[in-house]
N, C-alpha and C positions, 0 to 999 in steps of 0.2 A: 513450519513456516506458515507465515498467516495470510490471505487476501490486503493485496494493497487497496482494493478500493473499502472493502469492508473495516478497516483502521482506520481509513480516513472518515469512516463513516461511526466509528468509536464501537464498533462490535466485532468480534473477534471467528473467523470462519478459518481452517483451514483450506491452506493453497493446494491447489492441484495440476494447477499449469502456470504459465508466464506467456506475456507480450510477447509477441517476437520482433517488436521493436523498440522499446524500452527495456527488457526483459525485467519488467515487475511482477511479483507472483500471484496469481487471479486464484479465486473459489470456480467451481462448475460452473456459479449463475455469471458470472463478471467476467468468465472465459467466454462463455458462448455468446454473450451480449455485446464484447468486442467484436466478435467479427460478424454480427449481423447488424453493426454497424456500415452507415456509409462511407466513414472515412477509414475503414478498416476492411480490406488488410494492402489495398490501393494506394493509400496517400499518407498512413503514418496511423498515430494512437491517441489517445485524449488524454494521458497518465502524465504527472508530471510529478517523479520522482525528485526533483529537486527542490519542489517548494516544502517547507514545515507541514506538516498538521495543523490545520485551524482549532482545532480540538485536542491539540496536545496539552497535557499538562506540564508547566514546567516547575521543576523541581527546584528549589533554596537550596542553597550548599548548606549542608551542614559539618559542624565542626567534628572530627573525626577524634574519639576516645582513644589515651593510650591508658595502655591496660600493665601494669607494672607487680 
């Protein structure tokens, strides 16, 4: 499982923990840095799991081979 914030950031860290109010999955640095936040672990998360990736790439359909 990968860090949500490090994906959205286009670098790939392994997860070690998760929100515990979105439950999105954090690296060590993005775990610890939520809750030494101030809107954390009091009023909620900063994570928004529903929006896309701004840096996602999106993929063309491509035509699927049949193989005969």
């Amino acid at each position: 499982m990968l860090c949500h914030e490090c994906a959205r950031d286009g670098t790939s860290r392994s997860a070690v923990g998760h929100c515990r109010f979105c439950l999105v999955a954090l690296c060590k640095q993005h775990l610890v840095e939520s809750f030494r936040s101030e809107l954390v672990p009091q009023y909620g998360c900063q994570h928004h799991p529903e929006r896309p990736f701004a840096s996602a790439p999106v993929e063309a359909a491509r035509p699927v081979a049949v193989v005969r």
